[in-house]
MITI-215670 format. One record per atom (N, C-alpha, C): residue number from 1; residue in three letters; chain; atom name; x, y, z. Coordinates in steps of 0.2 Angstrom, whole numbers, always signed. Each point is the difference from the previous one (the first is absolute). Layout:
r num NUM residu ALA chaine A atome CA X X Y Y Z Z
...
***
This chain:
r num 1 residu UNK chaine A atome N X +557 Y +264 Z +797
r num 1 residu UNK chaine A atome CA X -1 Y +7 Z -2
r num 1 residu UNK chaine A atome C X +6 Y +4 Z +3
r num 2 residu UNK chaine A atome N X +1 Y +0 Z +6
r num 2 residu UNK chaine A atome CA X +6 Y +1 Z +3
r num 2 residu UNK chaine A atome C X +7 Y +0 Z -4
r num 3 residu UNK chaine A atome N X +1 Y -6 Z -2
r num 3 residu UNK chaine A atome CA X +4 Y -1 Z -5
r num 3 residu UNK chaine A atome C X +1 Y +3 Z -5
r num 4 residu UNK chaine A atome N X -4 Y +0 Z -4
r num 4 residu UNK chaine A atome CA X +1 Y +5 Z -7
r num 4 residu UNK chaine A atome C X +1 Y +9 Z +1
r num 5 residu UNK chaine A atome N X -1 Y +1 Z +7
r num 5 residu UNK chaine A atome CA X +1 Y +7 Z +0
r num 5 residu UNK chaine A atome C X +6 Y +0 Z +4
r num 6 residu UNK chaine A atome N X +3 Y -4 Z +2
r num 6 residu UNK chaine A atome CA X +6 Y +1 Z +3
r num 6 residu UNK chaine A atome C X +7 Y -2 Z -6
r num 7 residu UNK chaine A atome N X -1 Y -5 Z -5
r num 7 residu UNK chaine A atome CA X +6 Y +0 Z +1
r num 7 residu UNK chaine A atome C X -1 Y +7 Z -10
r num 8 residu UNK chaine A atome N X -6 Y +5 Z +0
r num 8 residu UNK chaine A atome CA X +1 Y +4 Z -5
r num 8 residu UNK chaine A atome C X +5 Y +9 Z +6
r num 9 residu UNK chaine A atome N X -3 Y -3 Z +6
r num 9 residu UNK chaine A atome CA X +3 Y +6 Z +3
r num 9 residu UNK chaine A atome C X +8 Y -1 Z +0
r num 10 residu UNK chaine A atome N X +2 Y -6 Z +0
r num 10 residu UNK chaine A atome CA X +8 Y -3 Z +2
r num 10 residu UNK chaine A atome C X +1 Y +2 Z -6
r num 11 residu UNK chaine A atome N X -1 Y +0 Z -8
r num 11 residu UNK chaine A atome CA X +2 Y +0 Z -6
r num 11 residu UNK chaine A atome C X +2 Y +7 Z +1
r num 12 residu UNK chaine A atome N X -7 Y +6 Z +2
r num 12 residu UNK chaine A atome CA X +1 Y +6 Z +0
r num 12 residu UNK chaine A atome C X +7 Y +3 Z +4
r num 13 residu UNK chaine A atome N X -1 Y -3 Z +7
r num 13 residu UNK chaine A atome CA X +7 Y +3 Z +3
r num 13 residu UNK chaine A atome C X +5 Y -2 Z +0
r num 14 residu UNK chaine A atome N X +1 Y -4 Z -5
r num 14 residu UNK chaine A atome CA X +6 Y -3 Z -2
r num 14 residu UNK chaine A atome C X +4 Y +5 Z -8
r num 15 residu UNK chaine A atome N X -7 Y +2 Z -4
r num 15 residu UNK chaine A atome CA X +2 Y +2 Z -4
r num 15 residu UNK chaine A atome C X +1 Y +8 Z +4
r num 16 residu UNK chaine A atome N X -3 Y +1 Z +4
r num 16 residu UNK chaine A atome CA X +4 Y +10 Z +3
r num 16 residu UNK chaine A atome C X +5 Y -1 Z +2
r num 17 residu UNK chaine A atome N X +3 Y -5 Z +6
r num 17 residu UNK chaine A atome CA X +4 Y +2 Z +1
r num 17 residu UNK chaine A atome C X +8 Y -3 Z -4
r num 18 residu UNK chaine A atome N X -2 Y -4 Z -6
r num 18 residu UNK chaine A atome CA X +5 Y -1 Z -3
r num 18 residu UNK chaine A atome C X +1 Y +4 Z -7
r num 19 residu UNK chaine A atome N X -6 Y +4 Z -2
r num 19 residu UNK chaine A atome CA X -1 Y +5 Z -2
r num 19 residu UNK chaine A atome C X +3 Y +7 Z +2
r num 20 residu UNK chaine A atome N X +0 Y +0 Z +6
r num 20 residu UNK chaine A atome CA X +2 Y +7 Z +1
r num 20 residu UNK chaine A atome C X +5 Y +3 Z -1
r num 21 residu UNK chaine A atome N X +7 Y -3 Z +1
r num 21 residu UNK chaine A atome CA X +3 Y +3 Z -2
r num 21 residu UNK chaine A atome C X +8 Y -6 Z -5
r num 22 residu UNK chaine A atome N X -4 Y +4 Z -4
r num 22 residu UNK chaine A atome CA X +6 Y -7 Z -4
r num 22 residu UNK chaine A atome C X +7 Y +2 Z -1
r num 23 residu UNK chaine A atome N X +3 Y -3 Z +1
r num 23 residu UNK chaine A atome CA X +8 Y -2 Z -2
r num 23 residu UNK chaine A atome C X +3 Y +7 Z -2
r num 24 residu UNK chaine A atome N X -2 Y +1 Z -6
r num 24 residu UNK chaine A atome CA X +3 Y +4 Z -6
r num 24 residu UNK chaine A atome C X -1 Y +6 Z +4
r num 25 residu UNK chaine A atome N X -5 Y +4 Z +6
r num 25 residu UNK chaine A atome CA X +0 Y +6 Z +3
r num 25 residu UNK chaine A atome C X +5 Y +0 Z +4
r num 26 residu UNK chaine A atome N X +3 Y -5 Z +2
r num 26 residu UNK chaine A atome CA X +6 Y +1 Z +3
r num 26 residu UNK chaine A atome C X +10 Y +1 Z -2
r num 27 residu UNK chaine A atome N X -3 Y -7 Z -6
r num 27 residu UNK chaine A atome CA X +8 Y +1 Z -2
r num 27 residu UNK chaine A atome C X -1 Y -1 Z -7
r num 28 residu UNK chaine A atome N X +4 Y +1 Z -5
r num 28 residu UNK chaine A atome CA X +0 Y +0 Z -5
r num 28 residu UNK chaine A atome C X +7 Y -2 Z -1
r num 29 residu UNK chaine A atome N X +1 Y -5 Z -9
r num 29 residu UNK chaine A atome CA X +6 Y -2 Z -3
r num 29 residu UNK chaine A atome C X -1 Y +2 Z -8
r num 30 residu UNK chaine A atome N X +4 Y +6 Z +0
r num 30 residu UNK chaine A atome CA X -1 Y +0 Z -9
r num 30 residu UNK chaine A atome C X +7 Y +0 Z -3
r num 31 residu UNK chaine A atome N X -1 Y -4 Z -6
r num 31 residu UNK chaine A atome CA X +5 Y -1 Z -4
r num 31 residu UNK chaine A atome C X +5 Y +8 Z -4
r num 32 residu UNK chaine A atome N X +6 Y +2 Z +1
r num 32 residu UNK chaine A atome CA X +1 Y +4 Z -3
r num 32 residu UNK chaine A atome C X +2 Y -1 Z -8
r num 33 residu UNK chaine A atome N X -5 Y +4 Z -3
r num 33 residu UNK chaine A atome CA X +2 Y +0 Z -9
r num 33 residu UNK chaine A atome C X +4 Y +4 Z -2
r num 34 residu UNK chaine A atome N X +5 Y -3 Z -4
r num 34 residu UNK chaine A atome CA X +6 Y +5 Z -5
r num 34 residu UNK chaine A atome C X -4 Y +6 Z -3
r num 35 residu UNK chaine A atome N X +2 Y +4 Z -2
r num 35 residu UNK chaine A atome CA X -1 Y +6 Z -3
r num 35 residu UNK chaine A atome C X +7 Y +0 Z -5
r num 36 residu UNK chaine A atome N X -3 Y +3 Z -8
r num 36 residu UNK chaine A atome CA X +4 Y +0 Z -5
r num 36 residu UNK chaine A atome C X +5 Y -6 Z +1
r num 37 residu UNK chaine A atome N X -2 Y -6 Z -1
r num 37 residu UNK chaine A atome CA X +7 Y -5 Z -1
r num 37 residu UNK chaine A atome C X +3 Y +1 Z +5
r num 38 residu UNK chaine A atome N X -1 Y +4 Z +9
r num 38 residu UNK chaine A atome CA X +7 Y -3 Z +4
r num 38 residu UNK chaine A atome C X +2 Y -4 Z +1
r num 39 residu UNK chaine A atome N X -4 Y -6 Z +0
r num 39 residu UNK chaine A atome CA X +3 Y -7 Z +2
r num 39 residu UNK chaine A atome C X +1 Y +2 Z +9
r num 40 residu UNK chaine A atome N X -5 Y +4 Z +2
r num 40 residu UNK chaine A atome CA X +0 Y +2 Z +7
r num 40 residu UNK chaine A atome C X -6 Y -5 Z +5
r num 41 residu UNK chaine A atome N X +0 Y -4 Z +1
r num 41 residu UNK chaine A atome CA X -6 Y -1 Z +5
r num 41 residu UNK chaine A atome C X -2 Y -3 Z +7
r num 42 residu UNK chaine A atome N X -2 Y -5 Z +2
r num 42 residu UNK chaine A atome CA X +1 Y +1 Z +9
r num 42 residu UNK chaine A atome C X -8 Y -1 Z +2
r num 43 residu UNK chaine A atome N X -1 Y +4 Z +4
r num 43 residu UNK chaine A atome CA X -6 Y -1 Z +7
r num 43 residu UNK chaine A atome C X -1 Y +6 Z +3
r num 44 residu UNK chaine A atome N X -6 Y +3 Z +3
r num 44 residu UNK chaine A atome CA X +1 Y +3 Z +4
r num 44 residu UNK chaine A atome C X -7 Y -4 Z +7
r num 45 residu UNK chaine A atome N X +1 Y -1 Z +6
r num 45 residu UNK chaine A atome CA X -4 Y +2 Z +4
r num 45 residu UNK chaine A atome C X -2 Y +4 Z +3
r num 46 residu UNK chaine A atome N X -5 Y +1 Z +4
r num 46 residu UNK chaine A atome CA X -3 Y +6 Z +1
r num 46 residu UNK chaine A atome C X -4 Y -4 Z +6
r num 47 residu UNK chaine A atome N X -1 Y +1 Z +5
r num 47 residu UNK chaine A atome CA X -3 Y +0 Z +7
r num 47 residu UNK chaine A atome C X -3 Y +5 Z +4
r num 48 residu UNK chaine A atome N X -7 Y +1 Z +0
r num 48 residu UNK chaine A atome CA X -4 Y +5 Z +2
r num 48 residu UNK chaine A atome C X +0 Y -1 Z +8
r num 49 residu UNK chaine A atome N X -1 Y +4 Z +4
r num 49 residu UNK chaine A atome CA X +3 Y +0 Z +8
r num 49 residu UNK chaine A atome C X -4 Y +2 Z +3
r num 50 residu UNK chaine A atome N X -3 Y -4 Z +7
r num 50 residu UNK chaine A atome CA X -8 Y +0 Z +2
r num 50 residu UNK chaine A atome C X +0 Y +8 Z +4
r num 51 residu UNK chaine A atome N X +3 Y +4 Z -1
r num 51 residu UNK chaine A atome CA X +1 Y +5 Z +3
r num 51 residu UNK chaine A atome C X +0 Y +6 Z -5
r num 52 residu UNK chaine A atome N X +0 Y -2 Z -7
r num 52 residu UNK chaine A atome CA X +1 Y +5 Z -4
r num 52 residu UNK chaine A atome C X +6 Y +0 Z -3
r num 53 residu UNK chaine A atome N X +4 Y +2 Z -7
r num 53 residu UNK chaine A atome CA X +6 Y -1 Z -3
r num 53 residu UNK chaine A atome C X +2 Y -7 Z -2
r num 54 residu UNK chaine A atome N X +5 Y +2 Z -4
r num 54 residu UNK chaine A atome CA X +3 Y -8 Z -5
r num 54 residu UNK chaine A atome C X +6 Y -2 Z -1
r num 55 residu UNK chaine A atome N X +2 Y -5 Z +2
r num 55 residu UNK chaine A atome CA X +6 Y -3 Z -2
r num 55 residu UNK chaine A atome C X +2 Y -1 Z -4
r num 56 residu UNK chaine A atome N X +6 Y +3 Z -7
r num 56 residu UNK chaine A atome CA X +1 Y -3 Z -6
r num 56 residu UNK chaine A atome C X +4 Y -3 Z -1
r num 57 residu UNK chaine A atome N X +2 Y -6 Z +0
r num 57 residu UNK chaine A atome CA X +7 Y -3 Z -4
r num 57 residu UNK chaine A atome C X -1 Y -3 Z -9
r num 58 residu UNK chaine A atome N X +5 Y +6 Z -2
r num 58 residu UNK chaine A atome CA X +3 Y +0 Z -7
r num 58 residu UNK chaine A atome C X +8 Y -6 Z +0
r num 59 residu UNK chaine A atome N X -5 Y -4 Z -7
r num 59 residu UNK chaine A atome CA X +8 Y -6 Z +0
r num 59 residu UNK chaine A atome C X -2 Y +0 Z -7
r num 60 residu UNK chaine A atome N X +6 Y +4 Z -4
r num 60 residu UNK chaine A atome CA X +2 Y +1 Z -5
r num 60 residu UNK chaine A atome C X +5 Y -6 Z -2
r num 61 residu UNK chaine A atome N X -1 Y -2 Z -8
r num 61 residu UNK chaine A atome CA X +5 Y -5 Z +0
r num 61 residu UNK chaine A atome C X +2 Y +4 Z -10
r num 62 residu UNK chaine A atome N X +4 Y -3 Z -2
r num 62 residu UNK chaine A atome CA X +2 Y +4 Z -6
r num 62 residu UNK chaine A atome C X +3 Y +5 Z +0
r num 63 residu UNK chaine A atome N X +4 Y +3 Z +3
r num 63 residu UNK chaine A atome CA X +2 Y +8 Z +4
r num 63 residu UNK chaine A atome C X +8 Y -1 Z -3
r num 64 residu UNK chaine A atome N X +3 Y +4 Z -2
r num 64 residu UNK chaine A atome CA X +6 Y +0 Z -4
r num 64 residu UNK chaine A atome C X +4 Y +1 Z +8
r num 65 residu UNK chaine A atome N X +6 Y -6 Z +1
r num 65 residu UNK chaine A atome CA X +3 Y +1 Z +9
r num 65 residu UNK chaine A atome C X +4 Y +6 Z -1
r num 66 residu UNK chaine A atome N X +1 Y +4 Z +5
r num 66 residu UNK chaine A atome CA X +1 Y +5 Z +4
r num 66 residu UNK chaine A atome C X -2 Y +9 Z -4
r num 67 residu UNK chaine A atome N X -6 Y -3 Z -1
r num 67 residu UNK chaine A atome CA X -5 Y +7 Z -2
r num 67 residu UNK chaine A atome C X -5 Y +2 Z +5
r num 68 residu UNK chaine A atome N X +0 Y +5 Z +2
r num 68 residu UNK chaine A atome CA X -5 Y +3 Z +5
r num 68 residu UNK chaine A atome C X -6 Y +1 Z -4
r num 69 residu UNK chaine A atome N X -4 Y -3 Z +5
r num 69 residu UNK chaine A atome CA X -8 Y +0 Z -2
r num 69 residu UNK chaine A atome C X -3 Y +1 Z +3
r num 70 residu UNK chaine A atome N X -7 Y +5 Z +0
r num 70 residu UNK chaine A atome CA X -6 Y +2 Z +4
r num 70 residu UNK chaine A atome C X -5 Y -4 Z +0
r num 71 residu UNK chaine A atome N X -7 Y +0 Z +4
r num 71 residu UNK chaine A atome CA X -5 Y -3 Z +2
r num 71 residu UNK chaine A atome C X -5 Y +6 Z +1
r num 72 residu UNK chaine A atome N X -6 Y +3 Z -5
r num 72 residu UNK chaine A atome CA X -4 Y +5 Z +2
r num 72 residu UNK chaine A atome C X -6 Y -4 Z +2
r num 73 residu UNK chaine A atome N X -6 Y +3 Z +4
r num 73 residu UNK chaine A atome CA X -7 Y -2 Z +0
r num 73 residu UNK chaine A atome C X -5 Y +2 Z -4
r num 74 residu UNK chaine A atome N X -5 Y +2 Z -2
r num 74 residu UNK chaine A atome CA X -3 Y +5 Z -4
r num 74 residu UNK chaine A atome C X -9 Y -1 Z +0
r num 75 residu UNK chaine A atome N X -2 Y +3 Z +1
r num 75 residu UNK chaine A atome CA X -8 Y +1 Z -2
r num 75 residu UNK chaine A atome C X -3 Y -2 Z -6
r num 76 residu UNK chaine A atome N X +6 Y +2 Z -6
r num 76 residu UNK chaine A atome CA X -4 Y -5 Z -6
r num 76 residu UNK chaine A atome C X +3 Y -6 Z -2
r num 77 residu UNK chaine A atome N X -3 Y -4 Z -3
r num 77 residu UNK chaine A atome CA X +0 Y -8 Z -2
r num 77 residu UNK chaine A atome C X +5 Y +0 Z -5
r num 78 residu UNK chaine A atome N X +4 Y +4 Z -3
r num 78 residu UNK chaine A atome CA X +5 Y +0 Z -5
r num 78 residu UNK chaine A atome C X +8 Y +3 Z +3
r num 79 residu UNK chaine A atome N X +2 Y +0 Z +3
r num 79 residu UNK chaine A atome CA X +6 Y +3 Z +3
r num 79 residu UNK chaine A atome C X +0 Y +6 Z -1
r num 80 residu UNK chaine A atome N X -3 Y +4 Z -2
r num 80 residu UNK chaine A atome CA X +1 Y +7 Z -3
r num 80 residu UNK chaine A atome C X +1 Y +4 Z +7
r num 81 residu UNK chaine A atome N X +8 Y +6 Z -3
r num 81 residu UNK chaine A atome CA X +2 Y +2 Z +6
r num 81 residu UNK chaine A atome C X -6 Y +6 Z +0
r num 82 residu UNK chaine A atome N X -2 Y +1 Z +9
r num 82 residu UNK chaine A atome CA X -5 Y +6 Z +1
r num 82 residu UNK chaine A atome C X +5 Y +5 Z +3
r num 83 residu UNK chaine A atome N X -5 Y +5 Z +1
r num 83 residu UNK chaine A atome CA X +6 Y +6 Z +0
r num 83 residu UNK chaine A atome C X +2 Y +1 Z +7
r num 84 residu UNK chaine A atome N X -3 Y -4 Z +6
r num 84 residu UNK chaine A atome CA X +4 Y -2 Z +6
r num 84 residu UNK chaine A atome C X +4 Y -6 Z +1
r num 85 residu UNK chaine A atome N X +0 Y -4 Z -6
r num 85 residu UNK chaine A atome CA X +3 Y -6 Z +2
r num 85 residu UNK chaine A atome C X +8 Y -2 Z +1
r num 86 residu UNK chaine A atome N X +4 Y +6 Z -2
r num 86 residu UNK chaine A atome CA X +8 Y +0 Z +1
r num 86 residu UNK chaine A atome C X -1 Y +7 Z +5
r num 87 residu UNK chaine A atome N X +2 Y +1 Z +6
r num 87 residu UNK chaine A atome CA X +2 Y -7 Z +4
r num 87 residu UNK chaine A atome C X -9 Y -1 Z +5
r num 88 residu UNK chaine A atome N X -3 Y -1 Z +0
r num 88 residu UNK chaine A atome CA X -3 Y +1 Z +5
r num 88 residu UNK chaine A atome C X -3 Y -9 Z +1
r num 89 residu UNK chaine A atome N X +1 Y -2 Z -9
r num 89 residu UNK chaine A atome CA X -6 Y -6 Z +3
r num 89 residu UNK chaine A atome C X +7 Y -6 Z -2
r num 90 residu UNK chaine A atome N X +7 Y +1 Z -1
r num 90 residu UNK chaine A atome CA X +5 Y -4 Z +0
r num 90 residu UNK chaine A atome C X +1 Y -4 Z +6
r num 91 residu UNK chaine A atome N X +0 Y -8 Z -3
r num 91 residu UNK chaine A atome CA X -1 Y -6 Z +5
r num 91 residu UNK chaine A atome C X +7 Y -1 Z +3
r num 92 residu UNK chaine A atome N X +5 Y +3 Z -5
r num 92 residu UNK chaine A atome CA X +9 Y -2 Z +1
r num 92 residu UNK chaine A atome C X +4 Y +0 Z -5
r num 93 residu UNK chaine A atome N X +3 Y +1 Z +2
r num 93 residu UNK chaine A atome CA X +7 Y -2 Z -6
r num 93 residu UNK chaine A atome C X +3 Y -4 Z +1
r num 94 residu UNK chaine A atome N X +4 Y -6 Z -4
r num 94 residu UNK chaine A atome CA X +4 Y -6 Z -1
r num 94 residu UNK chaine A atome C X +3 Y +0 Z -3
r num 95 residu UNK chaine A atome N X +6 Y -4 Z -2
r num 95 residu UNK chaine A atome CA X +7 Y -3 Z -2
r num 95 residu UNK chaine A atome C X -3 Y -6 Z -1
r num 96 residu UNK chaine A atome N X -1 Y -2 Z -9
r num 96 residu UNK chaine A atome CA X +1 Y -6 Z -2
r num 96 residu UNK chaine A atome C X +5 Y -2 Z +3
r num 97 residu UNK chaine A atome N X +0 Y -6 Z +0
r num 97 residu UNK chaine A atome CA X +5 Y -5 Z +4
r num 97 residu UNK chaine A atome C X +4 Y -5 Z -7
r num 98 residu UNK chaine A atome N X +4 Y -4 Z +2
r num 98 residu UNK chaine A atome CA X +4 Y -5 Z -5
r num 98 residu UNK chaine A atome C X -3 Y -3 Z -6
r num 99 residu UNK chaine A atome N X -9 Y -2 Z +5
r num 99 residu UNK chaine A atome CA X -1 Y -5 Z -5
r num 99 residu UNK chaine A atome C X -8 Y +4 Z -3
r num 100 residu UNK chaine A atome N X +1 Y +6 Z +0
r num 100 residu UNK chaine A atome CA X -5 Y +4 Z -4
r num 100 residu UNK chaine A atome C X -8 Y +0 Z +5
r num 101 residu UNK chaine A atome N X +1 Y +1 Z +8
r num 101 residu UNK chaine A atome CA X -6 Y +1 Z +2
r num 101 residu UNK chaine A atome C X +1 Y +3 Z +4
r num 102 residu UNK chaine A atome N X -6 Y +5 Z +3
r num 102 residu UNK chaine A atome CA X +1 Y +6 Z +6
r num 102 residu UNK chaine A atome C X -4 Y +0 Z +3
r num 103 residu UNK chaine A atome N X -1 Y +2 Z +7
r num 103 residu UNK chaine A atome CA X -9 Y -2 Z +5
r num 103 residu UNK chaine A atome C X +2 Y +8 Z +1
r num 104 residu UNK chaine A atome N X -5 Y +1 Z +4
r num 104 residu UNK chaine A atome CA X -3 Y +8 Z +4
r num 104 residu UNK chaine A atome C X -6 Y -6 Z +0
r num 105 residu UNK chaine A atome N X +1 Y +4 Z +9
r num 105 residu UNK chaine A atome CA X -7 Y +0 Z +5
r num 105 residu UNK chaine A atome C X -1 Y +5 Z +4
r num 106 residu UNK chaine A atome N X -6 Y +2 Z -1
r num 106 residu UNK chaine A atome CA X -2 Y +7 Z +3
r num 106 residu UNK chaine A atome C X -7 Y +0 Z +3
r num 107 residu UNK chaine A atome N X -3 Y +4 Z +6
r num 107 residu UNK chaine A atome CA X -6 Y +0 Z +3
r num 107 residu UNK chaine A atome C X -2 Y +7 Z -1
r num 108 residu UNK chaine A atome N X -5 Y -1 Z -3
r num 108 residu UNK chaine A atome CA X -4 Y +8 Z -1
r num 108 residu UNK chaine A atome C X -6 Y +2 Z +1
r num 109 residu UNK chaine A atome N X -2 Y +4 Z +3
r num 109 residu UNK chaine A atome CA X -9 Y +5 Z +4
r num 109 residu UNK chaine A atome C X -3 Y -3 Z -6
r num 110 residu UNK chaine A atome N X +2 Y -1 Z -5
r num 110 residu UNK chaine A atome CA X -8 Y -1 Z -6
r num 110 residu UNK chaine A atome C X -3 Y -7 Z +3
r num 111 residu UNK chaine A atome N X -6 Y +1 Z -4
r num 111 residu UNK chaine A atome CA X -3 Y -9 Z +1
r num 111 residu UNK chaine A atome C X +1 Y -1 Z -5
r num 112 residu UNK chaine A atome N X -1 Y -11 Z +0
r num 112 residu UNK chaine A atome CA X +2 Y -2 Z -7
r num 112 residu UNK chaine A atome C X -4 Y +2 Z -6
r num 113 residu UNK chaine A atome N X -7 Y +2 Z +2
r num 113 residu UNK chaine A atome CA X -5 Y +3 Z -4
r num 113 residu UNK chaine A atome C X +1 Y +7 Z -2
r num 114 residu UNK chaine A atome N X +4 Y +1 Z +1
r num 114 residu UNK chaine A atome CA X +4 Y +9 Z -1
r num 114 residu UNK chaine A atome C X +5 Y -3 Z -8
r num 115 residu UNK chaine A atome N X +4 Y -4 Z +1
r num 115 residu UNK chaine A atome CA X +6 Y -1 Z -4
r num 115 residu UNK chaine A atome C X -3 Y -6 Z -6
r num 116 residu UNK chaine A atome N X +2 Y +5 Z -5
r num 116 residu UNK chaine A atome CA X -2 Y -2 Z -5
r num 116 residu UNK chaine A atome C X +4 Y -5 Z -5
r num 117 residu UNK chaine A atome N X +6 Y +4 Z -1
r num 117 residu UNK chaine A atome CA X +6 Y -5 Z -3
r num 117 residu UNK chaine A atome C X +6 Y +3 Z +4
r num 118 residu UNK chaine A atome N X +5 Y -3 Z -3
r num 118 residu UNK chaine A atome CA X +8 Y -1 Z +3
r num 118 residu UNK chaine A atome C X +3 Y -2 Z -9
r num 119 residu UNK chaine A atome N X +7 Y +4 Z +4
r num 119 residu UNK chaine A atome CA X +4 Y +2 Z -6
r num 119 residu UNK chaine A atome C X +7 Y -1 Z +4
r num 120 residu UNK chaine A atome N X +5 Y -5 Z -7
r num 120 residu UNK chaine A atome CA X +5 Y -1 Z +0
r num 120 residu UNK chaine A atome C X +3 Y +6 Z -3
r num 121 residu UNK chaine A atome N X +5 Y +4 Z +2
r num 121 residu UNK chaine A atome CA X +3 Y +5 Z -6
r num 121 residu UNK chaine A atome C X +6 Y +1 Z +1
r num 122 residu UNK chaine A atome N X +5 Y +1 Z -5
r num 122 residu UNK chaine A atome CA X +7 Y +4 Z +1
r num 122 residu UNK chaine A atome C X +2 Y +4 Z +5
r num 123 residu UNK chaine A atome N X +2 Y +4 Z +5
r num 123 residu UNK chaine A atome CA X +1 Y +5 Z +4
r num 123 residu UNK chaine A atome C X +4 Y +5 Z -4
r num 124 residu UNK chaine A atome N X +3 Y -3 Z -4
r num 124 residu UNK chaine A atome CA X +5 Y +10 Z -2
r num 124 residu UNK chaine A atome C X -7 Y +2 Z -3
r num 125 residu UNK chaine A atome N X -3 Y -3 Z -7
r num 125 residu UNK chaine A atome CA X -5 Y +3 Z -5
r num 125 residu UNK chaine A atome C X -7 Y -3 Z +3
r num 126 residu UNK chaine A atome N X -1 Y -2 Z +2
r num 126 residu UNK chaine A atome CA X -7 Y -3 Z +3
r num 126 residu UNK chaine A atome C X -4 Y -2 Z -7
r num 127 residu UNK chaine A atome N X +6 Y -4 Z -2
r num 127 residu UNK chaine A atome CA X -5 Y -5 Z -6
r num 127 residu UNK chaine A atome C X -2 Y -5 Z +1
r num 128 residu UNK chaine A atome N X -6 Y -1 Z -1
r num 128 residu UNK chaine A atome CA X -6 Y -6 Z +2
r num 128 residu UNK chaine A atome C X +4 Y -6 Z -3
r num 129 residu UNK chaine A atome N X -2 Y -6 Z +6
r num 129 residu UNK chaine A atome CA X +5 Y -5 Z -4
r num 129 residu UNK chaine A atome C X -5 Y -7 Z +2
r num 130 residu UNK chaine A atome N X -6 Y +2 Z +4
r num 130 residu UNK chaine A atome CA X -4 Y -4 Z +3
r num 130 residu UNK chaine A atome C X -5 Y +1 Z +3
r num 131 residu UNK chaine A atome N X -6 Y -2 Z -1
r num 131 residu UNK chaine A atome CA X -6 Y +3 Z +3
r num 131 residu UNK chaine A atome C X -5 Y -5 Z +1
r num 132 residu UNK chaine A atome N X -3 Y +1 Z +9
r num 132 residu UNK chaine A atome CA X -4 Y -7 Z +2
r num 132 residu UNK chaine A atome C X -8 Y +5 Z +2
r num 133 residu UNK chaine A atome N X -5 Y -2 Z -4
r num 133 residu UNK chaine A atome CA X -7 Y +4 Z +0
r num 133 residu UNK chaine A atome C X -3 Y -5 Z +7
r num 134 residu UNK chaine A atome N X +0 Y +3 Z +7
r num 134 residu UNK chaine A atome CA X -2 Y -2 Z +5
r num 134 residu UNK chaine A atome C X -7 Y -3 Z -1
r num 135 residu UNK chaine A atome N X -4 Y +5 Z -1
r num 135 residu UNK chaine A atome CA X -9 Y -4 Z +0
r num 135 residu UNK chaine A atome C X -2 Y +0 Z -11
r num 136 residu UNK chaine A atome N X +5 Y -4 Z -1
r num 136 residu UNK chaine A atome CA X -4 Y -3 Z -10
r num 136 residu UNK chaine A atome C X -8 Y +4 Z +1
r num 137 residu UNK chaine A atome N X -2 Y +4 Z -5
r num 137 residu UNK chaine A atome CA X -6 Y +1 Z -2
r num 137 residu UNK chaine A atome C X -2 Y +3 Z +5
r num 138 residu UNK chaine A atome N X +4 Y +3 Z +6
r num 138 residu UNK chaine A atome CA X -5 Y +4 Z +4
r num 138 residu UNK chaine A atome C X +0 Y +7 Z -1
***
């Protein structure tokens, strides 16, 4: 009798505490997708910080070399610029490099549950050249 009720409690606490806090609350890796055929795309990660705030690193590949490029963060799932987002929620500015790839890494007060998407864009026109939707379907 002993038996049967011990090892249904081991099931249980096994399934909380590996349940609790899974992987994806803390980092996250999404693929960035071109926008109109730029032939723009890359990675961003994003690292939620036990203290509050987020680590982003944006790696662009597809980037015409030595054109300045920005990194925004945003509240909605679609890149879409909000009306505080230049400059307030800008992650950095880059120089494509030789072989068409630019990084920006930045730490910001938001949580990763705060950030929605991220956006590759031109710096002169802040034309969308890329956009990675942080939580798909949230």
């Amino acid at each position: 009798m002993r038996r049967m009720l011990t090892l249904p409690l081991l099931i249980a606490l096994a399934a909380l505490f590996l349940g609790a806090t899974p992987a994806s609350t803390h980092h996250v890796k999404i693929p960035l997708v071109p926008v109109d055929g730029s032939g723009v795309g890359g990675f961003v990660n994003l690292t939620g910080l036990p203290h509050g705030g987020t680590v982003i690193t944006v790696h662009a590949t597809g980037l015409t070399p030595g054109t300045e490029y920005l990194s925004i963060y945003y509240e909605n799932h679609t890149c879409e610029l909000e009306s505080d987002s230049v400059p307030n929620d800008v992650l950095g500015h880059y120089v494509a490099s030789d072989d068409g790839t630019g990084n920006v890494n930045a730490k910001i007060d938001d949580d990763l549950d705060e950030i929605n998407s991220i956006s590759v864009r031109v710096a002169g026109d802040l034309m969308l050249r890329a956009c990675a939707d942080i939580h798909p379907g949230g």
